[in-house]
C-alpha positions in Angstrom: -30.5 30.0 -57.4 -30.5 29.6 -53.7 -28.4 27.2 -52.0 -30.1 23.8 -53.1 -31.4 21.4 -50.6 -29.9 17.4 -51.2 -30.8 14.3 -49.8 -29.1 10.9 -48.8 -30.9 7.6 -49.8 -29.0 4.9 -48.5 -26.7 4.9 -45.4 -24.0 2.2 -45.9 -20.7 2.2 -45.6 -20.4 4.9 -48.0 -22.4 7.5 -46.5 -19.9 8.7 -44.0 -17.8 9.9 -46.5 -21.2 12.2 -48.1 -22.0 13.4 -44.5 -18.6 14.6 -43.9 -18.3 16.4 -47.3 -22.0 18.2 -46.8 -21.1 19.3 -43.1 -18.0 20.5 -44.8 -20.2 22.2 -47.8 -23.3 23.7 -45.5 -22.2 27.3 -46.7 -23.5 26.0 -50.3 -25.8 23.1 -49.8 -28.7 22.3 -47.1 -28.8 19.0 -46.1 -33.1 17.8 -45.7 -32.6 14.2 -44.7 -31.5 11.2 -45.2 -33.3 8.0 -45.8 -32.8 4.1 -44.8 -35.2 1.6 -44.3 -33.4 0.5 -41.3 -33.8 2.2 -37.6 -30.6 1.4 -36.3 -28.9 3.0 -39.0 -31.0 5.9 -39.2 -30.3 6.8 -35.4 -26.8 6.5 -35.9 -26.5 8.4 -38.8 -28.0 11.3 -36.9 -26.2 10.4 -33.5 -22.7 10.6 -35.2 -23.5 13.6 -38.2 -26.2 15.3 -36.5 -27.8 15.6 -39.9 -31.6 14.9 -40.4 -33.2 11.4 -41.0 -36.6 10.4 -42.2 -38.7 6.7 -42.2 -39.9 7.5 -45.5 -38.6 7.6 -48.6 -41.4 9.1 -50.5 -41.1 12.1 -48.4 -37.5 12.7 -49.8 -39.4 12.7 -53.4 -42.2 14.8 -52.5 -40.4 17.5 -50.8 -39.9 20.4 -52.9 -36.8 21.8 -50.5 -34.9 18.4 -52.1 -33.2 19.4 -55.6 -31.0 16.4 -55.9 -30.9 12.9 -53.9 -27.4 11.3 -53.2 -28.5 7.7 -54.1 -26.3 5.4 -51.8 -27.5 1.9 -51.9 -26.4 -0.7 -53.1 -25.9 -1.7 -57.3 -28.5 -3.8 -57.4 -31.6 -1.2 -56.2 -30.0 1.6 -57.9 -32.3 1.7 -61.2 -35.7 1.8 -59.8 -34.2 4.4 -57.6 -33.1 6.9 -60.3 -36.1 6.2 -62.0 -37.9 7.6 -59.4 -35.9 10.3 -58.4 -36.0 11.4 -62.2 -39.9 11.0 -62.1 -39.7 13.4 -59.2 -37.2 16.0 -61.3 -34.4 15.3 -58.8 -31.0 15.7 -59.7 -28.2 12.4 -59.0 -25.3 11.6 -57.5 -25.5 7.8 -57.4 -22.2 5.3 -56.0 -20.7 3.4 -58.5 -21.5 1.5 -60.5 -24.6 2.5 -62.1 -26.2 -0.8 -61.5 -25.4 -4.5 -61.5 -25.7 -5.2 -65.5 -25.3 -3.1 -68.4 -28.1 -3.2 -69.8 -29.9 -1.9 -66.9 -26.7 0.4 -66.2 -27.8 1.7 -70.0 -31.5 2.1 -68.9 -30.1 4.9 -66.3 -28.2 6.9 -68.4 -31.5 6.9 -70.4 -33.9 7.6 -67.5 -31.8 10.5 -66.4 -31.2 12.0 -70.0 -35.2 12.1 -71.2 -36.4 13.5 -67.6 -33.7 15.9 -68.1 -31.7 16.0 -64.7 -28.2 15.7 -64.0 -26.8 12.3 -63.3 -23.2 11.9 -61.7 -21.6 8.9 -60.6 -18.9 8.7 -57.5 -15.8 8.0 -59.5 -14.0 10.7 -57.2 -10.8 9.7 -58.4 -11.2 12.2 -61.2 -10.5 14.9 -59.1 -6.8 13.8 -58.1 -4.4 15.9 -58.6 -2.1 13.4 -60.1 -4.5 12.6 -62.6 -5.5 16.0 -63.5 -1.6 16.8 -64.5 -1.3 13.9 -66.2 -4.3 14.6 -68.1 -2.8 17.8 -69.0 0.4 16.8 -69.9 -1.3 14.9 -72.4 -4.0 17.2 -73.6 -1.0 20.2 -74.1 1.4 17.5 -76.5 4.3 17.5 -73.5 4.3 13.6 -73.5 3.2 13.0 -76.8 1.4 10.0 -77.8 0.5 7.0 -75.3 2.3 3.8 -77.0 1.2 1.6 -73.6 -0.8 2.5 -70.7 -1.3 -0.2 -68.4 -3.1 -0.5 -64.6 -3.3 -2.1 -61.4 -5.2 -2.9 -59.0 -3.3 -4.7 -56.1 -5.8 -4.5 -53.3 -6.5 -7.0 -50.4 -9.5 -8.4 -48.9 -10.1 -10.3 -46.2 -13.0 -13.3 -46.1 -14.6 -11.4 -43.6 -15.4 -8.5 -46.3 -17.5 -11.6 -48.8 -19.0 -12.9 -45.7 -21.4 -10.3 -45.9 -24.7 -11.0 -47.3 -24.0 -10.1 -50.9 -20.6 -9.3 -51.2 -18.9 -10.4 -54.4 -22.3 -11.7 -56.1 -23.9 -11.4 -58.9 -27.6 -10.4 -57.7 -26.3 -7.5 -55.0 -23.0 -6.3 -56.9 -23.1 -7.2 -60.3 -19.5 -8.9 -60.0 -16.3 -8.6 -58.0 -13.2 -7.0 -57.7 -13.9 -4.7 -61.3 -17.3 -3.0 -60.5 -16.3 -3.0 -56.9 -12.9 -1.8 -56.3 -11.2 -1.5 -60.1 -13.9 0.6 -61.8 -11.7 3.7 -60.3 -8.6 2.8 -62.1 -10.8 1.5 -65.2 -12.1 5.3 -65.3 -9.1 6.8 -65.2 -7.5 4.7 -67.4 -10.2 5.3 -70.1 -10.5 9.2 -69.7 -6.2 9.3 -70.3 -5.7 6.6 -73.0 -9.4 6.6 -74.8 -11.2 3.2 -75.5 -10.5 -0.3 -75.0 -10.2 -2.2 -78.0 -10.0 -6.2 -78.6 -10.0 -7.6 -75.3 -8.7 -10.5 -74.2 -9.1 -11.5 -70.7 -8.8 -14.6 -67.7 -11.0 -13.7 -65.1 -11.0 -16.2 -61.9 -11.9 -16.3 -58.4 -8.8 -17.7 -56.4 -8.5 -20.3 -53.4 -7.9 -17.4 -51.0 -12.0 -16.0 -51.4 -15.1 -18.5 -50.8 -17.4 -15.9 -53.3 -19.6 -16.2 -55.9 -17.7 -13.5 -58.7 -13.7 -12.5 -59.6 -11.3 -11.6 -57.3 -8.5 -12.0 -59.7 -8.0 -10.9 -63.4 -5.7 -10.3 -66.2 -6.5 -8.2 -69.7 -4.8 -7.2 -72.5 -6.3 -5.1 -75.1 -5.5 -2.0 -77.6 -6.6 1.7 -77.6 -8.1 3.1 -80.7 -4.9 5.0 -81.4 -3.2 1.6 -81.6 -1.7 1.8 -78.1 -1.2 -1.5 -75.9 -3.0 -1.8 -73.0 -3.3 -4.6 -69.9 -5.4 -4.7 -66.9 -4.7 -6.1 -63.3 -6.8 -6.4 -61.1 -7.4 -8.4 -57.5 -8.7 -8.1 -53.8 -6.2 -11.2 -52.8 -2.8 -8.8 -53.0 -2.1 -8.5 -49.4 -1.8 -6.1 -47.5 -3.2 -4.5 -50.1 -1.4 -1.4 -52.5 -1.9 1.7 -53.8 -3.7 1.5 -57.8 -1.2 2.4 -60.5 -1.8 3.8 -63.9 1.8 3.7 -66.4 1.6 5.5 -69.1 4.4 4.8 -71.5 4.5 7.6 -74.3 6.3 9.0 -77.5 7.9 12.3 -75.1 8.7 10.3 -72.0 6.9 8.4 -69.7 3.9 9.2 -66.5 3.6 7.0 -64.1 0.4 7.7 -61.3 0.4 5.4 -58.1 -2.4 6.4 -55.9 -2.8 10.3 -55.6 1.0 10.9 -57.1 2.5 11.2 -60.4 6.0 11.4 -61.5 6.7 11.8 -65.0 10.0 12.0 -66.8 10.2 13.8 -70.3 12.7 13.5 -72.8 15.5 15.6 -71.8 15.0 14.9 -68.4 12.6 17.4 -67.2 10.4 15.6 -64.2 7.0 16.4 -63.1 5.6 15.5 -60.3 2.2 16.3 -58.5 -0.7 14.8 -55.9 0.8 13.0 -52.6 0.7 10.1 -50.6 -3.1 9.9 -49.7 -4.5 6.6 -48.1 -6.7 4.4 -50.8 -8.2 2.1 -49.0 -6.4 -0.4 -50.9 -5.6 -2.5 -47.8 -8.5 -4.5 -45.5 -10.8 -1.4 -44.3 -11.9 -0.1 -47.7 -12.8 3.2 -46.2 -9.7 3.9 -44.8 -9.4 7.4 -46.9 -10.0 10.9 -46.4 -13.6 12.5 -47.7 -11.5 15.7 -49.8 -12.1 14.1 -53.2 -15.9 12.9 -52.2 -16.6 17.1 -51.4 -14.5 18.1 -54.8 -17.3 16.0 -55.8 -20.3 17.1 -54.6 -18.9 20.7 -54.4 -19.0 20.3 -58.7 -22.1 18.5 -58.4 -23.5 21.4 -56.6 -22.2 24.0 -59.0 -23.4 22.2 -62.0 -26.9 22.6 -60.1 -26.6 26.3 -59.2 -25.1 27.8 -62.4 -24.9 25.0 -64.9 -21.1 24.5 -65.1 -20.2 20.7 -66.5 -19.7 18.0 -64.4 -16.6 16.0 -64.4 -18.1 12.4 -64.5 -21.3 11.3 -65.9 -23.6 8.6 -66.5 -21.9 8.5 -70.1 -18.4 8.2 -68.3 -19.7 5.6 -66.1 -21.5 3.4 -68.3 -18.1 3.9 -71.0 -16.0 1.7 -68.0 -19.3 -0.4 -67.3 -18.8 -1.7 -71.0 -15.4 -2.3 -71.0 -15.5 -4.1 -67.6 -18.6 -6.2 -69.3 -16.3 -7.0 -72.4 -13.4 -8.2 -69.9 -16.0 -10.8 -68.1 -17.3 -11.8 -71.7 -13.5 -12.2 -73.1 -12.7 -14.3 -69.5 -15.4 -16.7 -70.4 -13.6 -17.5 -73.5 -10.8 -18.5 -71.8 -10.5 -22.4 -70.6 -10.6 -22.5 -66.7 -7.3 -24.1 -65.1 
């Protein structure tokens, strides 16, 4: 197949991150144009990228040059989106998370399967290097079997970030600090230790925020091997920190923080792997590099061209929707104090 032509609906804060990786990639993907319904942002897309912008996104569907659309917007717009990009026989990338409820997150996974394009999420994480080692630490036997795996999310917020029309709701976002910022961790976390079991959870939003959803919560659950598990999770941790993923296991013990892991086996052999790249964990949530978004779309692209798998799916991404849905429906259970 020829180099496949893509296309960027939605340009928001996370589109400087796509641009990047696509100027980057232009030796294996043509960029057509990207799409918002605002000028302003349109004319500074193309001013800073130099990339091409059109007024309509119809045209995006109806040119054949486009194999796959980049679907940027935010949660809320996402399924009517796919559904017509999959109409159109586009391939996806959509942004986290698939959409702002799970049932309609569900209804994506569906559109994309029956029209029979590829849908992949931006969970980009996946392609740390920490997390691949640990992952085959794991997957080889050399730490044996996870007895606790626990992760956190200490990141920090200012009120200026909810002040925006939005931010933090229900309608826009579909929640707060776990569809937002935590469904990274929550990913990872699932794709090492497996599924979430029996969760118990307080979910609350603290004096710090004035916002509608969670900026602060606690879980405890099991995997289905029996492991313990807990989840924390907030945007009120100033000045913010890098995520963390412990994973306590029968051969010795991994622990990832950001893009670094150093594990310790029995015996005392140490492996570590990944460094010390910025998370945006701190008040500029984009204050990170773009490698990991063009690991992304470089797969993505792949996957298009010769059919190679892709790393994280809509079945991936609706697996941590669930469990962050079960974690909001366990909070509720729990007395407010």
């Amino acid at each position: 197949m020829k180099k496949p032509g893509v296309a960027i609906i939605g340009l928001g804060m996370a589109a400087g991150h796509h641009a990047r990786s696509l100027i980057d990639l232009a030796d294996q993907v043509d960029m057509i144009a990207a799409y918002s319904p605002t000028e302003a942002r349109r004319l500074a897309f193309a001013a800073q990228y130099g990339l091409p912008v059109t007024d309509t996104v119809s045209d995006i569907y109806h040119d054949e040059r486009v194999n796959a659309v980049l679907i940027l917007t935010p949660p809320n717009t996402h399924l009517e989106l796919v559904e017509q990009a999959a109409k159109a026989g586009k391939h996806i990338l959509l942004e986290k998370p698939l959409d702002v409820s799970l049932e309609r997150a569900r209804a994506i996974v569906s559109v994309a399967r029956d029209a029979g394009v590829l849908l992949s999420v931006v969970l980009q994480n996946r392609f740390r290097s920490s997390f691949r080692t640990a992952q085959d630490l794991l997957r080889s036997g050399q730490l044996g079997t996870i007895l606790e795996a626990t992760a956190s999310v200490r990141n920090w917020r200012p009120q200026s970030y909810y002040d925006e029309q939005g931010r933090g709701t229900l309608a826009r976002d579909g929640g707060g600090v776990l569809l937002t910022q935590a469904i990274h961790t929550i990913d990872l976390l699932l794709a090492l230790a497996g599924k979430p079991l029996d969760v118990t959870a307080s979910v609350r939003t603290s004096p710090i925020h004035r916002m509608e959803k969670e900026d602060l919560v606690n879980a405890t659950f099991h995997f289905e091997n029996g492991a313990m598990g807990t989840l924390n999770a907030t945007t009120c941790a100033y000045p913010g920190y890098p995520d963390r993923i412990e994973l306590i296991c029968t051969n010795g013990t991994a622990i990832l923080t950001g893009d670094s892991l150093d594990a310790t086996l029995q015996g005392g052999r140490r492996i570590t792997a990944g460094q010390n790249l910025a998370s945006g964990s701190g008040s500029d949530p984009m204050a990170f590099g773009h490698e990991l978004h063009r690991l992304l779309i470089e797969e993505f692209v792949k996957a298009i061209t010769s059919g190679l798998p892709i790393t994280v799916d809509g079945e991936d991404a609706l697996r941590a929707q669930a469990f962050i849905s079960s974690i909001i429906d366990a909070g509720r259970r729990q007395p407010e104090t």
